[in-house]
N, C-alpha and C positions, 0 to 999 in steps of 0.2 A: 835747353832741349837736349835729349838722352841721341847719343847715336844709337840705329838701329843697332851695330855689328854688339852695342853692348848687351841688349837684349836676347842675342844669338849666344852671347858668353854665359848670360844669366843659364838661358834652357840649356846651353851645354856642358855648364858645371854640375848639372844635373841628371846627366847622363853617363851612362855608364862608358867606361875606355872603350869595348866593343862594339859598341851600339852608337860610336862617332862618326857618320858618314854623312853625306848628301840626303837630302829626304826625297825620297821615292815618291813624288805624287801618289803616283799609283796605287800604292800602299794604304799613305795616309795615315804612318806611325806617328805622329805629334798629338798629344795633348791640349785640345781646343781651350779646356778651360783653364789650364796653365797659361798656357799664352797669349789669351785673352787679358788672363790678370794683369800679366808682367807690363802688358801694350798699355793696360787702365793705369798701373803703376807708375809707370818709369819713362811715359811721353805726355805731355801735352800737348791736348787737342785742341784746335787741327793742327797737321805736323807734315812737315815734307817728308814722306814716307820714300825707301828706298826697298825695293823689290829687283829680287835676283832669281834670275831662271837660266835653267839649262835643258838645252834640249837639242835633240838630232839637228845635222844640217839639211838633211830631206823631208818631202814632204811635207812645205810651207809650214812649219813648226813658230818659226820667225813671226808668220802675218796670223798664227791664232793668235798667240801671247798680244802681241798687240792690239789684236779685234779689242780685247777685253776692254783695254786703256779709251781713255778717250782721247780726241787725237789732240796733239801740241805737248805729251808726254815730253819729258827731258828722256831719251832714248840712247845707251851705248850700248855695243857690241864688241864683244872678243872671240875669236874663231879658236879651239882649239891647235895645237900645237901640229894632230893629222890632219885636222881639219871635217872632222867628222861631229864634231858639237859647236856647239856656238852658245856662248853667256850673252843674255841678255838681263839689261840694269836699267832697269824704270822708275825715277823717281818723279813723285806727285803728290801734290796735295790731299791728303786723308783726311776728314772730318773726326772719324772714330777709330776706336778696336774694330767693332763689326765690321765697319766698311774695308779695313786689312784682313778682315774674314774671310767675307765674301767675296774678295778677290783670287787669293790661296783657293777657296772651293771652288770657284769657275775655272781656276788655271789647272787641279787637279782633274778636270773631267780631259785635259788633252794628254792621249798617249805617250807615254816614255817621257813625261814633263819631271824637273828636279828642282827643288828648289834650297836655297843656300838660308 
């Protein structure tokens, strides 16, 4: 099985030096059908998937990300360093690409969401 972090080296040898940052939910600058490929590629399904998000420490940001999950996730946390963000790392069982899709698309409908 591929670690995810490899698939984040894959799409980010493919990016430009400037254009190296945190993804911007909001935005929503990723290449769906890139990343699709790489996920059809480079894992076997189903895969213990690992998702990373950052998001403000206010206003319950923490219990959207989660709603999404279904409950009994394997769940860590790390507070930033002011203490004004918080990483959240949910790994889970994924059947497909898609289903790591439409995860990313429901997590990008929540405010100031990032994702690694």
């Amino acid at each position: 099985m591929t670690n995810n972090c490899f698939l984040f080296e894959l799409l980010d040898a493919k990016t430009p030096t400037s254009d190296k940052k945190l993804l911007n939910m909001d935005q929503k600058k990723y290449d769906d059908s890139n990343f699709r490929k790489l996920l059809t590629e480079e894992i076997t399904w189903p895969h213990v998937y690992m998702f990373k998000f950052i998001v403000p420490t206010n206003d319950d940001k923490e219990g959207q990300v989660l709603h999404l999950f279904p409950k009994g996730v394997d769940v860590s946390y790390k507070k930033s360093r002011t203490g004004k963000y918080v990483s959240i790392t949910i790994k889970t069982l994924i059947q497909s690409p898609d289903e790591v899709l439409k995860y990313y698309e429901q997590a990008a409908k929540i405010e100031g969401i990032m994702s690694l």
